[in-house]
C-alpha positions as CSV (number, residue, x, y, z in Angstrom):
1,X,55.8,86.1,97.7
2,X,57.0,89.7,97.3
3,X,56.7,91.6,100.7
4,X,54.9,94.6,101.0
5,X,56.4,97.8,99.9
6,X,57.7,99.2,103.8
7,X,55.7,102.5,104.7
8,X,56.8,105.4,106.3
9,X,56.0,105.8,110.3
10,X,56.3,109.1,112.0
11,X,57.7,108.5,115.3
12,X,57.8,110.5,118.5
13,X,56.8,110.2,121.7
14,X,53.1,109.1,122.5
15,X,52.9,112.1,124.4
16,X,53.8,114.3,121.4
17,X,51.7,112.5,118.7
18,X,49.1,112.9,120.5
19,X,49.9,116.4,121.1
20,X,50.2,117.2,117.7
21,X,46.8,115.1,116.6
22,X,44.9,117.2,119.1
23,X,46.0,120.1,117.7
24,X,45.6,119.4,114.3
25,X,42.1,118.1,114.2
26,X,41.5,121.4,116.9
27,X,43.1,123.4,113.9
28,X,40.7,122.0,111.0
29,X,37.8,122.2,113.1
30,X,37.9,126.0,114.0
31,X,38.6,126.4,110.4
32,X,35.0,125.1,109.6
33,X,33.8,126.8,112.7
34,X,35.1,130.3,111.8
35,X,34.3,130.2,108.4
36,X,30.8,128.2,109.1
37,X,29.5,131.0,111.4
38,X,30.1,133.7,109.0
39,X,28.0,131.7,106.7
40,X,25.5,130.7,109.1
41,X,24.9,134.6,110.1
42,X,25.2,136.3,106.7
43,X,22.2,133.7,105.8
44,X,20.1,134.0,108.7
45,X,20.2,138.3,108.3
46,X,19.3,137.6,105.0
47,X,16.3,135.0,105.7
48,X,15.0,137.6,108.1
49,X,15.0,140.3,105.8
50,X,13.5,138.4,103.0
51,X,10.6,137.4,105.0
52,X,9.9,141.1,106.3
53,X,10.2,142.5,102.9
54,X,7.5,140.4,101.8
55,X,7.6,137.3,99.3
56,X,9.3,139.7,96.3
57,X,12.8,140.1,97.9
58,X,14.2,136.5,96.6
59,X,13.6,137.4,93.1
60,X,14.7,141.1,94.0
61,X,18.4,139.8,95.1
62,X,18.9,138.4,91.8
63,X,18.0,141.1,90.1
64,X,19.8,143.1,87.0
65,X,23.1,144.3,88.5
66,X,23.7,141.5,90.3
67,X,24.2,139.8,86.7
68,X,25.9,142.9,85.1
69,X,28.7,142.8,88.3
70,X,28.9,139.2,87.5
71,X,29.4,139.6,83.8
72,X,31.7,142.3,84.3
73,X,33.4,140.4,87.0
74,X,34.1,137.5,84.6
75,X,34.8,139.9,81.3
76,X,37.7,142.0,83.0
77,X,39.4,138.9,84.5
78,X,39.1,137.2,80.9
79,X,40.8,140.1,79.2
80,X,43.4,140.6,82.0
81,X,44.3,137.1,81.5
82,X,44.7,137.3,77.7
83,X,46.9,140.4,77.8
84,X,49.0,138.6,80.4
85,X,49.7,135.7,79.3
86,X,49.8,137.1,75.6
87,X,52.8,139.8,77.1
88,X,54.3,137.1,79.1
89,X,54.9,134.3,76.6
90,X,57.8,136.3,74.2
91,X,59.4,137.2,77.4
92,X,59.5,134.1,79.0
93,X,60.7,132.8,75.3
94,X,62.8,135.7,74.9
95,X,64.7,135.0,78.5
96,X,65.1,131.0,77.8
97,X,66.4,131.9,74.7
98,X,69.2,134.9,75.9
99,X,70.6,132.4,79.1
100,X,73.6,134.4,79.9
101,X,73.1,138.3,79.0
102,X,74.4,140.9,81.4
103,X,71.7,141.8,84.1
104,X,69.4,138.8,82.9
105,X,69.2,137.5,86.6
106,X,68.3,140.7,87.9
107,X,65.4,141.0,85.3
108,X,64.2,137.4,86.3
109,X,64.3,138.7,89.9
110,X,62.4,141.6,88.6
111,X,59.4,139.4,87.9
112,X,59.7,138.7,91.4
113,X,59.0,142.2,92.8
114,X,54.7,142.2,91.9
115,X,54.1,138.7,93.9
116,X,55.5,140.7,97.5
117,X,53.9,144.2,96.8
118,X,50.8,145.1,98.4
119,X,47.9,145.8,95.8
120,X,47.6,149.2,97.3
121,X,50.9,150.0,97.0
122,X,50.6,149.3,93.3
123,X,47.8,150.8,92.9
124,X,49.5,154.1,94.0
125,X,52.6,153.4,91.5
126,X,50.1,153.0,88.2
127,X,48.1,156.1,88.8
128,X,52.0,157.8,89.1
129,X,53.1,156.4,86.0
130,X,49.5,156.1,84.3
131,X,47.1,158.6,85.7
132,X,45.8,161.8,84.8
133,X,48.7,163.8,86.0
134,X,51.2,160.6,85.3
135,X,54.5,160.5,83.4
136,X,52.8,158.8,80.5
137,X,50.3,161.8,80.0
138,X,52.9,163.8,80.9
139,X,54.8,162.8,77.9
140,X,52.0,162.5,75.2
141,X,51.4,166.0,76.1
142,X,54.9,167.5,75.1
143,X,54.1,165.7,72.0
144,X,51.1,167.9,71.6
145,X,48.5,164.7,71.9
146,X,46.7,165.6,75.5
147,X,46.2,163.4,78.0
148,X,44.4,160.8,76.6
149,X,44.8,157.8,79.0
150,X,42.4,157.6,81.9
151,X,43.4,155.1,84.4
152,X,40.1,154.6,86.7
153,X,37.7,152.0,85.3
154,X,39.0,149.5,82.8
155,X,41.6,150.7,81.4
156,X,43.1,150.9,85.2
157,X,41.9,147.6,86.3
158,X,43.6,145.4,83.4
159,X,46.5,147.7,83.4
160,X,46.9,146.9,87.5
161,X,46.4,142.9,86.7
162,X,49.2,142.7,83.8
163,X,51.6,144.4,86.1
164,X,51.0,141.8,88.8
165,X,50.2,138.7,86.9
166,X,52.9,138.7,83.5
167,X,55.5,138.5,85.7
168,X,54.0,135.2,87.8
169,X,53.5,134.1,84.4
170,X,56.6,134.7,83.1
171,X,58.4,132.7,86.3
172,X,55.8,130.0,85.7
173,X,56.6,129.7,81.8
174,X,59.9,130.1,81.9
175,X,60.7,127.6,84.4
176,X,59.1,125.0,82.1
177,X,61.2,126.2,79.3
178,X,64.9,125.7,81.2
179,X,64.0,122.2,81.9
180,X,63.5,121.6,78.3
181,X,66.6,118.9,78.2
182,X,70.0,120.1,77.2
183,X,70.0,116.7,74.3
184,X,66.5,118.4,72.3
185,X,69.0,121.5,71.7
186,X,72.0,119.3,70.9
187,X,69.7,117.6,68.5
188,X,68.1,120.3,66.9
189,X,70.9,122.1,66.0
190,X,72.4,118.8,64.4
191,X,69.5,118.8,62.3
192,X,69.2,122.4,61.5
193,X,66.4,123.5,62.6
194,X,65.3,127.0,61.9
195,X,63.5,129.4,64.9
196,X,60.3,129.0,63.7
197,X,60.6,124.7,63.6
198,X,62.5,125.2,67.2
199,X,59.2,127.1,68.5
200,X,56.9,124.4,66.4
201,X,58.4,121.5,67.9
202,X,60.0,122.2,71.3
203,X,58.8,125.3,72.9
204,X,55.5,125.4,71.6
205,X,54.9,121.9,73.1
206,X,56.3,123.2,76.8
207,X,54.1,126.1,76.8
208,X,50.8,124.5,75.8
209,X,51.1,122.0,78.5
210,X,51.7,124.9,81.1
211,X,49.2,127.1,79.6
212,X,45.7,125.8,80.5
213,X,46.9,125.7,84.2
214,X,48.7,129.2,84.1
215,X,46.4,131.4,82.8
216,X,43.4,129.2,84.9
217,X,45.7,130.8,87.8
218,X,45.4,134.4,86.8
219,X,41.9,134.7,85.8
220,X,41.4,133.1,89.4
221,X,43.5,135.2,90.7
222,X,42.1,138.2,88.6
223,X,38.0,137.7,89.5
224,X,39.1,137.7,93.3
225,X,40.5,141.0,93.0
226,X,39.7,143.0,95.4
227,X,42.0,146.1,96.0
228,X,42.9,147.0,93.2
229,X,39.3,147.1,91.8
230,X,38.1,149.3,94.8
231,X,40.9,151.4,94.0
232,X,41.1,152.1,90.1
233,X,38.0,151.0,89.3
234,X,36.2,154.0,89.6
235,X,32.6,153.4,90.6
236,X,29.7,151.2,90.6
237,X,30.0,150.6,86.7
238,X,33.2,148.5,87.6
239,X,32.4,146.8,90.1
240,X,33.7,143.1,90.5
241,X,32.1,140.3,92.8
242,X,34.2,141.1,95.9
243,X,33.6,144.8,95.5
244,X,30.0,145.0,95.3
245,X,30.0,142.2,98.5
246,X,32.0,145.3,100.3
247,X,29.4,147.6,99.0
248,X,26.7,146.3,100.1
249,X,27.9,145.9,103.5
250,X,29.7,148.8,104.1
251,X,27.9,151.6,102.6
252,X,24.1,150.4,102.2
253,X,24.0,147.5,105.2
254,X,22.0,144.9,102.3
255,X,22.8,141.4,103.9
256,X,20.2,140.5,101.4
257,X,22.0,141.6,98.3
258,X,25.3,140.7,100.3
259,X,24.3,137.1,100.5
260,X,22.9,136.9,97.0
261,X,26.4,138.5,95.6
262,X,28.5,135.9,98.1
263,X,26.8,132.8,96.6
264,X,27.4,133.6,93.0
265,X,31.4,134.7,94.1
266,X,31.6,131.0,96.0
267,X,30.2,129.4,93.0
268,X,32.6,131.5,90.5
269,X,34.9,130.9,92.6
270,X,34.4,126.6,93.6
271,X,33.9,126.6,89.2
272,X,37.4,128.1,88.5
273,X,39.3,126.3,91.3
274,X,37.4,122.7,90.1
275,X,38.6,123.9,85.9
276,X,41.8,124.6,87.5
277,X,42.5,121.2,89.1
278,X,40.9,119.8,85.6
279,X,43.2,122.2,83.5
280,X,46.6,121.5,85.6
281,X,48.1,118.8,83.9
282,X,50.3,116.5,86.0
283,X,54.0,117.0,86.3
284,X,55.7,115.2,83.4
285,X,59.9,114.9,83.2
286,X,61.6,114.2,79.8
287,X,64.4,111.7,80.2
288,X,67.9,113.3,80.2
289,X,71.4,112.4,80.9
290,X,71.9,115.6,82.6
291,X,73.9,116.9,79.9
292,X,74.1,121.1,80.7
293,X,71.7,123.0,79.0
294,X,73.2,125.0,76.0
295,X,71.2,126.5,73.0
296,X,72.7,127.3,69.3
297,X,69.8,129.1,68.3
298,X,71.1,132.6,68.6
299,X,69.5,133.4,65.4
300,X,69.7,136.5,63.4
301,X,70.5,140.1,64.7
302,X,66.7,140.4,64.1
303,X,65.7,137.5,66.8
304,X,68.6,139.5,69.1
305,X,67.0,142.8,68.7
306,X,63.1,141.4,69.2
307,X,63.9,139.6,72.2
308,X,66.3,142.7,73.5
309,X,63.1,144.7,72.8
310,X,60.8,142.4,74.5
311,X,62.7,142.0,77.3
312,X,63.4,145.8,77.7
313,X,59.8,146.6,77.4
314,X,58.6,144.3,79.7
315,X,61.0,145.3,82.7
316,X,59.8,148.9,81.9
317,X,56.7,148.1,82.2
318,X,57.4,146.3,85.6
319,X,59.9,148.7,86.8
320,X,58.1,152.1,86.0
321,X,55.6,152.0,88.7
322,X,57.9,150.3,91.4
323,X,60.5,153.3,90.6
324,X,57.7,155.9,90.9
325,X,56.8,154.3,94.4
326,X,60.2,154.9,95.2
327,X,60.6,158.3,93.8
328,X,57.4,159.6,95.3
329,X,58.0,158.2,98.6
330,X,61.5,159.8,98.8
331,X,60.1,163.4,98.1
332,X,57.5,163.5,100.5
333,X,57.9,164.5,103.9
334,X,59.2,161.3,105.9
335,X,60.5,163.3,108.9
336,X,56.6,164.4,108.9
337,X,55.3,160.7,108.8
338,X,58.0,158.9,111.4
339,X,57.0,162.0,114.1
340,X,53.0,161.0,113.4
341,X,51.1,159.6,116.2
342,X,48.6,157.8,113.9
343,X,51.8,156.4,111.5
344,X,53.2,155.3,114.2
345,X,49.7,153.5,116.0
346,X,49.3,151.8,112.3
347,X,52.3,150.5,111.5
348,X,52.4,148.9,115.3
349,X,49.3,147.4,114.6
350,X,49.7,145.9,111.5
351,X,53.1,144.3,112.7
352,X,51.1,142.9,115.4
353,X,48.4,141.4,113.6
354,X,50.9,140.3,110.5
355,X,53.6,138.2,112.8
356,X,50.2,136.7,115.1
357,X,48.4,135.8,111.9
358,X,51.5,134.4,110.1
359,X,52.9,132.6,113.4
360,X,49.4,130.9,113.8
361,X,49.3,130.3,110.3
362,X,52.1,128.2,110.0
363,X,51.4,126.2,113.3
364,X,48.0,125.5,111.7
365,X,49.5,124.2,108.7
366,X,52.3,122.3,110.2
367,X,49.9,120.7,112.7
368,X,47.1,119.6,110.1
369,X,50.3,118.2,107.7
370,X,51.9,116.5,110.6
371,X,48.5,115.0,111.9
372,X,47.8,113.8,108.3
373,X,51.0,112.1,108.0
374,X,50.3,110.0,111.5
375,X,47.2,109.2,110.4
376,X,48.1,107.9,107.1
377,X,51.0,106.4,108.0
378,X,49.4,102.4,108.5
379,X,49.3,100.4,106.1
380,X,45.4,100.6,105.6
381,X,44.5,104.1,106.7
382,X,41.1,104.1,108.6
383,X,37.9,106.1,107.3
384,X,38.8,109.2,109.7
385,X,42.4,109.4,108.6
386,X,41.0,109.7,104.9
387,X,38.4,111.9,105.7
388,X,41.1,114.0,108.0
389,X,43.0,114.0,104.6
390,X,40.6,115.5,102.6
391,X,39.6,117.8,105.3
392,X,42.7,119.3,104.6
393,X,42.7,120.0,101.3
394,X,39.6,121.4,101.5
395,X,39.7,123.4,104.7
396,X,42.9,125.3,103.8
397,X,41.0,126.2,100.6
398,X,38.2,127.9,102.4
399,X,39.6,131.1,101.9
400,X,39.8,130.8,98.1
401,X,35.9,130.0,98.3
402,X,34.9,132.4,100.6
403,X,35.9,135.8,100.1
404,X,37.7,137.4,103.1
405,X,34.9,140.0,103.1
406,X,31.8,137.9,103.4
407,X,34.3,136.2,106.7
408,X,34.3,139.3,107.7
409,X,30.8,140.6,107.3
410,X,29.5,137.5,108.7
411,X,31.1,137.9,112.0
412,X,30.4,141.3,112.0
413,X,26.7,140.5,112.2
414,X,27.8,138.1,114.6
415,X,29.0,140.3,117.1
416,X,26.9,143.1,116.7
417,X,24.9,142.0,119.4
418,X,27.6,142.3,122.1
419,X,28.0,146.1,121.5
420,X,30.7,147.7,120.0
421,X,32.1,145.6,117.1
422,X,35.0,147.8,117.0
423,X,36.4,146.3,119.7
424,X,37.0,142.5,118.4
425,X,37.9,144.5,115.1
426,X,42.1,142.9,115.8
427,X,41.1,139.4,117.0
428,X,38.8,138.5,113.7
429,X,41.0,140.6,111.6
430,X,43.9,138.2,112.4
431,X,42.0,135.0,111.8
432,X,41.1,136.2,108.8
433,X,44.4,137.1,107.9
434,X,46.2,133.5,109.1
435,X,42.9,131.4,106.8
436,X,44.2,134.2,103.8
437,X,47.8,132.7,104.3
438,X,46.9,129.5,104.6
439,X,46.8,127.8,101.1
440,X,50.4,129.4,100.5
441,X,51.8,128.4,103.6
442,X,50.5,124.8,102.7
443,X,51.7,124.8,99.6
444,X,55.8,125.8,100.7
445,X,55.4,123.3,103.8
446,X,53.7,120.2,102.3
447,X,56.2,118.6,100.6
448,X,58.8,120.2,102.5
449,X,57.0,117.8,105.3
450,X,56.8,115.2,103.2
451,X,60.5,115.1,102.1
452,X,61.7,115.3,105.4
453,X,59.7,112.8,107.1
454,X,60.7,110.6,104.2
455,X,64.4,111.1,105.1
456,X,64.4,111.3,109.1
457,X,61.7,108.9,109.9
458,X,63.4,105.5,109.8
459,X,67.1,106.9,111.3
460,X,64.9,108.6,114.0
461,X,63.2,105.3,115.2
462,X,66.4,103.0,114.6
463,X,68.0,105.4,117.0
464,X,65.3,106.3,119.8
465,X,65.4,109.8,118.9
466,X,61.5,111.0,119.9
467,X,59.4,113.4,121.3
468,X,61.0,117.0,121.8
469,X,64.4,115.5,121.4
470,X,63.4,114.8,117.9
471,X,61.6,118.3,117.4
472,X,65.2,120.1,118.7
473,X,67.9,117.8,116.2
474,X,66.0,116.6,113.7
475,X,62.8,118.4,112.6
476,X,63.6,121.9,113.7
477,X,66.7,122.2,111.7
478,X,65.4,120.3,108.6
479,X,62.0,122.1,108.1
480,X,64.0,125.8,109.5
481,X,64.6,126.9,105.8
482,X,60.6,126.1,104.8
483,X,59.3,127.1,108.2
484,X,61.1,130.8,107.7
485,X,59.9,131.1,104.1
486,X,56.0,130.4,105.1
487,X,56.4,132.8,108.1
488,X,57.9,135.8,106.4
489,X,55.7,134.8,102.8
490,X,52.2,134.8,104.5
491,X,53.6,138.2,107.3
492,X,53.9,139.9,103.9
493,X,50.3,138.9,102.6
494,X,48.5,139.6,106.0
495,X,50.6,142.9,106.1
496,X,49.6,144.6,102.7
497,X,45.9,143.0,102.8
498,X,42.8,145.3,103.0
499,X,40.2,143.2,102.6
500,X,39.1,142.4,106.4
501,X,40.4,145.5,107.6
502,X,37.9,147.2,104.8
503,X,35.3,146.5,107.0
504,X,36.9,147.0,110.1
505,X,38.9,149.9,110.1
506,X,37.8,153.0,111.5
507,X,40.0,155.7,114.1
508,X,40.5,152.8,116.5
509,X,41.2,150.2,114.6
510,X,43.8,151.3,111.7
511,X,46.0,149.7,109.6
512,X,49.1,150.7,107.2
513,X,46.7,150.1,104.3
514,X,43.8,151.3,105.6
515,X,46.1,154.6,106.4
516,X,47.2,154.9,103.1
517,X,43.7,153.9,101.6
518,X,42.2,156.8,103.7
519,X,45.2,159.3,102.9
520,X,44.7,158.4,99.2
521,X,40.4,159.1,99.7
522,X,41.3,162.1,101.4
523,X,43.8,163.4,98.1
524,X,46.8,163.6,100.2
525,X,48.7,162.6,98.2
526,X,52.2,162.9,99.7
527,X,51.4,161.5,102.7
528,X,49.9,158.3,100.6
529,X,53.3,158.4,98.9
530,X,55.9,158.3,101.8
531,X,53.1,155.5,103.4
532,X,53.4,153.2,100.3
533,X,57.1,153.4,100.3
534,X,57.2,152.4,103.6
535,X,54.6,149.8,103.7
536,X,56.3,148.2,100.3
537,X,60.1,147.8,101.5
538,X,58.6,146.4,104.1
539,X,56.5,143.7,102.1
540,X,59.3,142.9,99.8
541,X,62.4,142.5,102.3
542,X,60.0,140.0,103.9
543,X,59.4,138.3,100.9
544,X,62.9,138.4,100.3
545,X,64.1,137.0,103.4
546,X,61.5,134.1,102.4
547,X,63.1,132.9,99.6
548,X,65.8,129.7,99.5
549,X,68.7,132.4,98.1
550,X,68.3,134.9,101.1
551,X,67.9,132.1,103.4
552,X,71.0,129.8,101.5
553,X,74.4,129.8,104.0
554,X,77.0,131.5,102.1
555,X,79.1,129.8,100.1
556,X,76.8,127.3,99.0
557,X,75.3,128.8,96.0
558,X,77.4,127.3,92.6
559,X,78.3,129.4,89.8
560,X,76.7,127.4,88.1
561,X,72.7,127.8,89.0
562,X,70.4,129.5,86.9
563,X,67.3,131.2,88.8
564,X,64.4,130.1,87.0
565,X,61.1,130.7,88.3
């Protein structure tokens, strides 16, 4: 008879399973709770409304320009995809195909800069480098052409989404191609294959299976936009989902209007992430003998020169806006800023609410992953553990269903009641911020969690080591290196983000982006410039210090390992 495959037990003391249970079922429910109550109000205002405006306001919700933001809201994020993945495909290509060029692993890191920058801080960089007054005007007019581009509407929104998504795309592509087996290139030059048959029959093949899930991920990522469309999109006539919710809310007080926008953004939103999960094929290895990967395809001084050009044109495109943050920030008056009471309030406040929101965070996350291991870990998982498990999944998605500004807006209604909202402005900000981080922090620690207890669990029991002695030698060192790349990842995210504090922010209650959103309304622009300078080192050292080079021991690193994505 062939015995049962052995399963994994997570072992610690009763005390401390039962700790960590409590707290993650605690964790999931107040997940539902929070979110659930935003919902719950938003619909009752909404219900109210509709019955005292008589038995036309249903049809009135879903009226004309709810459609048009919706079609708008889906046409923008359909051509920002297509320009990014079309831009991001040669250069991903062009960078698998040119492995060891001088400065190529800076350019790869390059393509790292967008996914740590606030939106905001972007923003700013574009309109420097595209805008009215920009260096690209600037340029066209010594050529005697004007100053034809226009950066608000459009033009500015599609421009802002390339910037941040061709780069993720790039990573995500290119990884894929470097783990195209070292024996397919060994092969293909022993048969003589020409460029065009090496695209045909082994890139070509890599990319299309990436594809469908990539660019599902950026026009997910692009009809959730929410900064940058309230900040280069110009006015009503490009308006997405999110910014019309704000809109609503904000300007004209229409729960009505607000609930009708936030059902067709959660069903947008539940339809892209279900295509997603469709599109996303599952992770496939070809078999290799681990031979090191070297290509003979140098080609022709014409391949060199496209993919030089491609390469070259792609880190200016990336690099132009980040340099004019820099530039712009340098020249304006910093000594003015750092003496500024306000400055100074902001940036004291949003480190608060950034290291709360991502500490929470990541105890959520680590709670709900560890409880879902001890309940799964029998043989034959009980109905709760499986409904636990799905719980999950679905909980730490809540935030990619429902927009951070109908959160928001629903608890605002909530706690009008109790006087001035201004006051639990920090408190709901910051559990808005920690569900935000949530799915990423999930993502670095669940098989991080899952790897380790695979490797610890068995030594751990066979040697009695439980409880907090097992937190303190085993599990704290182990998960430290995931643990610190969640923390500082989702710090960065809650510190740049301007969606809750949209709503929120007023002279008590500000921000560093809602500073340099109001400096930027206000046209001053140097102020704006210093603030995104400082608000975007700060971003991107934390997102730095999250990733496993900054946070690998020295000495460790081989010369041989190629940073791929």
């Amino acid at each position: 008879m062939r015995a049962d495959p052995p399963r994994l037990v997570l072992q610690g003391g009763g005390h401390t399973r039962r700790l960590t249970s409590g707290l993650g079922v605690a964790g999931l429910a107040g997940i539902v709770l929070f979110v659930g109550t935003a919902i719950v109000a938003l619909s009752l205002a909404a219900s109210r409304e509709g019955i005292s405006a008589g038995a036309g306001a249903t049809s009135d919700m879903f009226d004309a320009y709810l459609w048009r933001v919706a079609r708008f809201t889906l046409a923008q994020a359909g051509l920002s995809t297509l320009l990014s993945i079309a831009f991001a495909i040669p250069v991903a290509l062009a960078l698998a195909r040119r492995r060891h060029f001088p400065g190529r692993i800076w350019i790869v890191r390059l393509m790292a800069l967008p996914l740590g920058l606030p939106a905001l801080v972007a923003a700013l960089g574009i309109v420097g480098i595209w805008g009215r007054q920009g260096i690209a005007n600037d340029l066209l007019a010594l050529l005697d052409l004007g100053r034809p581009i226009a950066i608000y509407g459009l033009t500015g929104i599609l421009v802002a989404h390339v910037f941040f998504n061709m780069p993720l795309a790039v990573r995500l592509l290119l990884s894929g191609l470097e783990r195209i087996p070292g024996e397919y290139w060994l092969v293909s030059a022993n048969l003589g294959l020409s460029p065009v048959q090496l695209f045909r029959f082994i890139e070509w093949p890599v990319i299309r299976g990436l594809l469908s899930g990539v660019a599902g991920l950026v026009f997910m990522l692009c009809a959730t936009s929410f900064t940058l469309v309230l900040t280069l999109g110009g006015g009503p006539a490009a308006s997405t989902l999110e910014v019309a919710i704000y809109q609503a809310l904000r300007f004209d007080f229409d729960p009505s209007r607000a609930i009708a926008l936030s059902a067709l953004q959660i069903a947008v939103t539940a339809l892209l992430l279900i295509l997603l999960r469709w599109l996303t094929p599952p992770a496939t290895e070809a078999p290799t003998t681990g031979r090191p990967v070297r290509r003979f395809d140098s080609g022709s001084s014409i391949f060199i020169l496209f993919d030089a050009f491609v390469v070259a044109l792609a880190a200016l495109f990336v690099a132009a806006p980040l340099a004019s943050v820099l530039v712009s920030g340098l020249v304006s008056d910093l000594f003015k800023l750092a003496t500024d009471p306000q400055v100074h309030r902001a940036t004291a406040t949003s480190l608060a609410i950034a290291a709360v929101s991502a500490v929470l965070s990541v105890t959520l996350a680590t709670a709900m992953l560890t409880t879902r291991q001890i309940l799964l870990s029998p043989r034959r998982p009980g109905g709760f553990a499986q409904v636990f498990s799905g719980g999950v999944a679905a909980g730490t998605s809540l935030i990619l269903l429902v927009p951070p500004v109908v959160i928001g807006a629903g608890w605002f209604l909530v706690l009008r009641p109790l006087g001035d909202v201004a006051r639990f402005a920090p408190a709901v900000i910051t559990a808005v911020n920690t569900l935000m981080a949530l799915p990423f922090v999930v993502r670095v620690l669940a098989p991080a969690i899952a790897t380790h207890a695979a490797r610890t669990d068995r030594l751990t029991t066979s040697l009695g080591i439980r409880g907090w002695s097992r937190l303190r030698l085993v599990d704290g060192p182990g998960l430290r290196r995931p643990l610190l790349m969640a923390l500082s990842f989702a710090a960065a995210l809650s510190l740049g983000d301007l969606g809750a504090v949209a709503l929120f922010g007023s002279q008590d209650m500000i921000t560093l982006p809602f500073l340099l959103f109001s400096r930027m309304g206000s046209y001053r622009t140097t102020d704006a410039a210093g603030l995104a300078l400082l608000l975007g080192l700060v971003c991107v050292v934390l997102t730095f210090l999250g990733t496993p080079r900054a946070l690998e021991p020295r000495g460790r690193i081989g010369r041989g390992h190629h940073e791929a994505g």
